[in-house]
Every structure is written in C-alpha cells, then in structure tokens.
C-alpha positions as CSV (number, residue, x, y, z in Angstrom):
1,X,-14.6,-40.8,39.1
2,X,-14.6,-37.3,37.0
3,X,-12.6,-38.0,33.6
4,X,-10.3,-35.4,35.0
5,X,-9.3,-37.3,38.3
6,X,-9.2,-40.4,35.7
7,X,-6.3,-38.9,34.0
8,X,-4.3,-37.2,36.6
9,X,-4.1,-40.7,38.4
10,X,-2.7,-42.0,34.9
11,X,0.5,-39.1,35.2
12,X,0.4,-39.9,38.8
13,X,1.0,-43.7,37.6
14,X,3.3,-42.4,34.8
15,X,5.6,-40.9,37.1
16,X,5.6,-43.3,39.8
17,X,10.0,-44.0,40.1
18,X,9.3,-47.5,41.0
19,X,6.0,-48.6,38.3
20,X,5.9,-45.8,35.7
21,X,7.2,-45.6,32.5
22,X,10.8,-44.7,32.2
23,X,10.6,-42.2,29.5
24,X,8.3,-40.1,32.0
25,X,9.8,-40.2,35.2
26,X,13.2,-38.4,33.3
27,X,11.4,-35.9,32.1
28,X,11.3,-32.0,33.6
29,X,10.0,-28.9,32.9
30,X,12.2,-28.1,30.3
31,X,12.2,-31.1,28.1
32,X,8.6,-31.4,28.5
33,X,8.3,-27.3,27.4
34,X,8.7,-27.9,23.6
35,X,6.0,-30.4,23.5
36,X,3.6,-27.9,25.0
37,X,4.6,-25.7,22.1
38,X,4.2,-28.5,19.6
39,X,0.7,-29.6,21.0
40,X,-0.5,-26.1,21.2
41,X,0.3,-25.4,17.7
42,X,-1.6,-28.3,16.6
43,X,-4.8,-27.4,18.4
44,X,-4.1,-24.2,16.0
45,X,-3.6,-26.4,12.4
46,X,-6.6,-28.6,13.4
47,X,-8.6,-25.5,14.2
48,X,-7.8,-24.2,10.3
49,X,-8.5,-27.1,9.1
50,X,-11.6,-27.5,10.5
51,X,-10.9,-31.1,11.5
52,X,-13.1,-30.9,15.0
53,X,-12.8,-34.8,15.4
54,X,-9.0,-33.8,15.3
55,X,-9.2,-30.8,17.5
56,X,-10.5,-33.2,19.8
57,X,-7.9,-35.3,20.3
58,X,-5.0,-32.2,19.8
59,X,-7.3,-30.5,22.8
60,X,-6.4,-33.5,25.0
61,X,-3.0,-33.8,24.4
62,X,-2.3,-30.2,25.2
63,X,-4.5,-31.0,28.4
64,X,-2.0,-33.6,28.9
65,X,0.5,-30.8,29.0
66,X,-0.8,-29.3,31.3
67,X,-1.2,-32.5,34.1
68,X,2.2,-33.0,33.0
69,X,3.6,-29.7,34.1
70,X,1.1,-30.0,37.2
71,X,2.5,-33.4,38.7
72,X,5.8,-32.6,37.9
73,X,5.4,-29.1,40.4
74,X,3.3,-31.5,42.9
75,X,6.3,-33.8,43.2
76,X,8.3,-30.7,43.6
77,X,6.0,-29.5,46.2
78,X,5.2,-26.0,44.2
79,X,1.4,-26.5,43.3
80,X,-0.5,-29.5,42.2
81,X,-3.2,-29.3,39.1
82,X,-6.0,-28.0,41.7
83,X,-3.8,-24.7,42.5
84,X,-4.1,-24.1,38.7
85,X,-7.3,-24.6,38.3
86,X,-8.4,-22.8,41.1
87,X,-6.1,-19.9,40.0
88,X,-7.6,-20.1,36.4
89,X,-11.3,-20.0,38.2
90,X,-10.2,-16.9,40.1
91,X,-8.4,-14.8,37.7
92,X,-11.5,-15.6,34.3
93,X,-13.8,-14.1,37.5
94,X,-11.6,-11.1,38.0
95,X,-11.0,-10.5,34.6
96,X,-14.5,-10.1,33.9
97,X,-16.5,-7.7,36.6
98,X,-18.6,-7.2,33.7
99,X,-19.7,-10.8,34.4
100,X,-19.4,-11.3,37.4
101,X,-19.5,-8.0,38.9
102,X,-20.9,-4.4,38.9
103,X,-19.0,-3.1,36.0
104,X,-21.1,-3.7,32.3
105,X,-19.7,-3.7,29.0
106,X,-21.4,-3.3,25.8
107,X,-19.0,-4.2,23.1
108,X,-16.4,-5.9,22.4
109,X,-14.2,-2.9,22.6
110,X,-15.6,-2.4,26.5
111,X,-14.5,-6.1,27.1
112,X,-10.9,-5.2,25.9
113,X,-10.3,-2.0,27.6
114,X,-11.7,-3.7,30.9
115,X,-9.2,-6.9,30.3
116,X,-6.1,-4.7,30.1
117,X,-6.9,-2.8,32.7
118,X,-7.7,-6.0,34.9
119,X,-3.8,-6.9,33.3
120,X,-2.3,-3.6,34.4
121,X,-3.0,-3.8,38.1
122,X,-1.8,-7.3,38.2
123,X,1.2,-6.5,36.6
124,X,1.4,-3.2,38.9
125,X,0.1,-5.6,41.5
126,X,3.9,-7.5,40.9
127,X,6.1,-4.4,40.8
128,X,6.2,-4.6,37.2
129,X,6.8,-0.9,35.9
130,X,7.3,-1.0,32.0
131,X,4.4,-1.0,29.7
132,X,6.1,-3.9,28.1
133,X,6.5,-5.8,31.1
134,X,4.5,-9.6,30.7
135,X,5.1,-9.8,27.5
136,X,7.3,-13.2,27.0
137,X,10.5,-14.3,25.1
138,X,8.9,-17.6,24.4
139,X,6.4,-16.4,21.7
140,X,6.9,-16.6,18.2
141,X,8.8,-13.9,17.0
142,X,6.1,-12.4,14.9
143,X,3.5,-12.6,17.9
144,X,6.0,-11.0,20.2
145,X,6.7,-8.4,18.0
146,X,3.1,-7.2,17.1
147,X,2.4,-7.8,21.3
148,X,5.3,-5.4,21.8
149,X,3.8,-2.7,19.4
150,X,0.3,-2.9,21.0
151,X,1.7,-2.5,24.4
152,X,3.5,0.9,22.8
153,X,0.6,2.0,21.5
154,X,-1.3,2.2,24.6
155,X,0.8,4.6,26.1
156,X,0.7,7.2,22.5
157,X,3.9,5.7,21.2
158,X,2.7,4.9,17.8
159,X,1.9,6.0,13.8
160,X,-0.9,8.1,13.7
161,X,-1.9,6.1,10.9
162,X,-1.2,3.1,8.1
163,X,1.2,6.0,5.6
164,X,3.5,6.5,8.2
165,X,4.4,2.6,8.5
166,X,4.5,2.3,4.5
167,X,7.0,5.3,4.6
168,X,8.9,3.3,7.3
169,X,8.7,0.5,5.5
170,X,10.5,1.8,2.4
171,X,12.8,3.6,4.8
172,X,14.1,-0.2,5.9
173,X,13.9,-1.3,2.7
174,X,16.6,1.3,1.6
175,X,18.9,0.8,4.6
176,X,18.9,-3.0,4.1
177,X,19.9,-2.6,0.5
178,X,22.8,-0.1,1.2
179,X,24.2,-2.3,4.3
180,X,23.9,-5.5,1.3
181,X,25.6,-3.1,-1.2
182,X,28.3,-2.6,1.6
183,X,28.3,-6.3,2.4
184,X,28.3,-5.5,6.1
185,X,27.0,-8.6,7.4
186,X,26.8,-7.1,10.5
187,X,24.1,-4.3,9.2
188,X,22.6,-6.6,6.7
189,X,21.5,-9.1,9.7
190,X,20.3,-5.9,12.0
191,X,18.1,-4.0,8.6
192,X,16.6,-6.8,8.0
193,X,15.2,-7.3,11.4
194,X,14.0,-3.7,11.4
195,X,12.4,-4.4,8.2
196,X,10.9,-7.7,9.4
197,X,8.9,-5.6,12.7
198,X,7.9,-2.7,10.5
199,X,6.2,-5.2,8.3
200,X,4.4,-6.3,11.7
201,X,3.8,-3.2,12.7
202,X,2.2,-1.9,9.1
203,X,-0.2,-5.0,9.7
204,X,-1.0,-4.0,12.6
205,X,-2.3,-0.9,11.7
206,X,-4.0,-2.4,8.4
207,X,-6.0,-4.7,11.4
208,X,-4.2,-7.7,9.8
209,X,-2.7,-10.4,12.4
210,X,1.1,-11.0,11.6
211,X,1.0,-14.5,12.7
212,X,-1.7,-15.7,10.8
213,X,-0.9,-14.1,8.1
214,X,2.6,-15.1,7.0
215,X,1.1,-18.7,7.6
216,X,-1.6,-17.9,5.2
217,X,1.5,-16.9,2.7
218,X,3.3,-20.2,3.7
219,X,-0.1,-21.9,2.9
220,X,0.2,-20.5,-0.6
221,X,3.7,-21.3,-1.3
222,X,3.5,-24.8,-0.3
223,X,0.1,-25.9,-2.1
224,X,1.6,-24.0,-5.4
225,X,4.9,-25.7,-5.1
226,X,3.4,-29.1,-4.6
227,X,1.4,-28.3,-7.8
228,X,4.5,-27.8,-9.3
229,X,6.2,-30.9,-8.0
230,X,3.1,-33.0,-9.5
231,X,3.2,-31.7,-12.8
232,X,7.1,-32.5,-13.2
233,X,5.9,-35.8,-12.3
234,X,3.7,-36.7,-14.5
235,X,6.6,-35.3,-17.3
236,X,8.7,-37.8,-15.5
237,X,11.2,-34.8,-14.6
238,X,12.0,-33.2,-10.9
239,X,12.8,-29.7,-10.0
240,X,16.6,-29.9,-10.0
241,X,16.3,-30.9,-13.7
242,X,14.4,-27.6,-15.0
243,X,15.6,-24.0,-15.1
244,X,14.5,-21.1,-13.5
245,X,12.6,-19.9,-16.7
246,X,11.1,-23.7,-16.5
247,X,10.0,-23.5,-13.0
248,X,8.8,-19.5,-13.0
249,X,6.4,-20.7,-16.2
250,X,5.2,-23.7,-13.9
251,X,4.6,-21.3,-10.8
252,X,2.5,-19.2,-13.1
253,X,0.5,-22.0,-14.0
254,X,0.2,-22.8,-10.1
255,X,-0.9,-19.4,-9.4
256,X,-3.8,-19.7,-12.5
257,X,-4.9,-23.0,-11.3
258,X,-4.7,-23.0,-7.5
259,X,-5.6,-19.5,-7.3
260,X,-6.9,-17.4,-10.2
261,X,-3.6,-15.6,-9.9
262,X,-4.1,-13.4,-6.9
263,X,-0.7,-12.5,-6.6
C-alpha cells in the first residue's frame, strides 16, 4: 500500500465515532482551519532556516491538513481526498498549455502573463466580475494588501513609478500626525492603515515582497534584543532595571555586533 493510502486509512481510523481518538472525531472545518495556518507557516520558518530534515516533517504535517480537511468533506459527502487531487492534476495541466499544450513560453515573465490569464477565465468562468475578485480575507494582512495592489495594477490603476508612492507615503505620514495632534482616535486608527498599505504598495514597486520583508525586520529586532537581554545578564541586571539612555547604548552595541550597524 502507497504511503498515501497508509495515511488516509490512519484519519479514516482517527475519525472513526466508535474507535478513533476523541479529540479528532470533535473536530470540523473551522477548528481544524487555524492549524492549517499554523502548519503552513512553519513549512515557511523551516524553509528560512534551511532546516530540510525539518521541512520534512513540517511538509507532512501540513499534508496532514489536508487528509484532515479531505475526510472530514468525505464524511460530509462533499469530495473525498481523490476529488482534490484529481482537481489539483487538472487545473497544474491547465494552467500550464505551455507544458502541456500548444502555447510556449520563454521566460519567466511569459509563464506569469499565461498563469493570470489561465486565473481570469476561471474566475470569469464563476461569474466573478471585479479584478479583485479571488483574492481572500484569510491572508495575512500584508499579503492581501500587496495581492490587492497587483490585481489594480493590471487593469492601469497604479503609480507610474517608485516617487509617486514616496510622495504618498509622506502624504500619510502627515495626515496620521495631524489626526494624533487632534487626538481623533477615530482618524488616528484609519491614517495609520493608509499609511501601513502605501508602505506595501512602495515595496511593491521597489520589487521588494511586503511579507518577507517586515519578517526580515522582525528577524532583526528580535536577535538584537536578545543580544541585549544577554549582556544585562551577564551584569546580573534585566531590562526593567536600565533606562532608556541605558538600553539605546546597548541596542547600539547590538546593531555593531550583530550587524555592522546597517541601520
């Protein structure tokens, strides 16, 4: 038996209301649906880390999310794991007539433009109009956001270059401080927001991914903090006990040591 079958007879066993385990059987789509973010983000961490023995194992627990989802819809009589496989087989074929068809492509740019075009009659193909229609609630905020912009684009709504998102960047900036100098909550909650998509949006025109980005910067923070952490240790102090002039010194050494002070 295929490794595969091996495993979906597990869930199948798993589930079972009479001889499975009783944590399974209660679950459902939704309580299982933040573990399928959780796993898939740790494929992601194990990737940068370039930890492939751990990539393994992170690969097969979100492959467990998926014969999760895929028994729970059998038992519900919607599809069973073969309906998405076979739908997966189907729709990498159509997606890529250069492939598997008479269509060629010669760069990566050719792959693109024949992807979303493959995307746009399936979406036209489910009486979906807008140009910013398949793009989901459930993604990251940042990912959404530059999705959302790149969808725009396609149809000329869009900077004509990087200076016009720098001046709309400073344009946010100044409408988030006067709503703060106002105290409008209200405002202050709303600028900020703009502020926070014209920052995707100017890395997205300096071909810089959001996403990875901002964990690059959360990257940073946390290895320079932890530097910062060790060094009060081995003074026998913490963080609470320093001041701010204490601390900003200590970052600065961070930033030397860690980093050679990029910034």
């Amino acid at each position: 038996m295929a490794a595969i079958d091996r495993v979906l007879a597990v869930m199948a066993r798993l589930r079972d209301p009479d001889r499975g385990c009783p944590w399974d059987v209660q679950q459902n789509f939704h309580t299982i649906a933040p573990h399928t973010l959780e796993e898939a983000y740790e494929v992601a961490d194990a990737i940068a880390r370039n930890d492939h023995p751990g990539l393994r194992d992170e690969l097969g627990d979100l492959l467990l999310q998926v014969v999760f989802h895929a028994q729970m819809a059998a038992e519900a009589g919607l599809f069973d794991f073969e309906a998405v496989a076979d739908g997966l087989e189907k729709k990498l074929v159509r997606r890529h007539p250069h492939v598997f068809g008479e269509q060629t492509a010669a760069s990566e740019a050719d792959v693109a433009e024949i992807w979303e075009t493959q995307k746009r009659a399936e979406r036209q193909g489910r009486g979906e109009t807008s140009a910013l229609d398949g793009v989901t609630h459930g993604l990251p905020a940042l990912l959404r956001a530059q999705k959302l912009q790149k969808r725009a684009a396609r149809v000329g709504f869009d900077w004509d270059d990087a200076a016009g998102v720098f001046a709309k960047l400073a344009e946010e900036v100044d409408e988030l401080r006067t709503a703060w100098d106002a105290q409008n909550a209200r405002a202050v909650n709303e600028e900020l927001g703009d502020l926070l998509f014209a920052a995707v949006n100017l890395a997205r025109h300096l071909n810089v991914d959001a996403e990875t980005t901002l964990s690059g910067a959360s990257g940073k923070f946390e290895r320079r903090f932890r530097f910062m952490e060790a060094r009060l240790r081995d003074q026998g102090r913490r963080a609470a006990d320093c001041t701010l002039t204490e601390l900003d010194a200590l970052w600065d050494d961070a930033k030397q040591q860690l980093d050679g002070d990029p910034g």
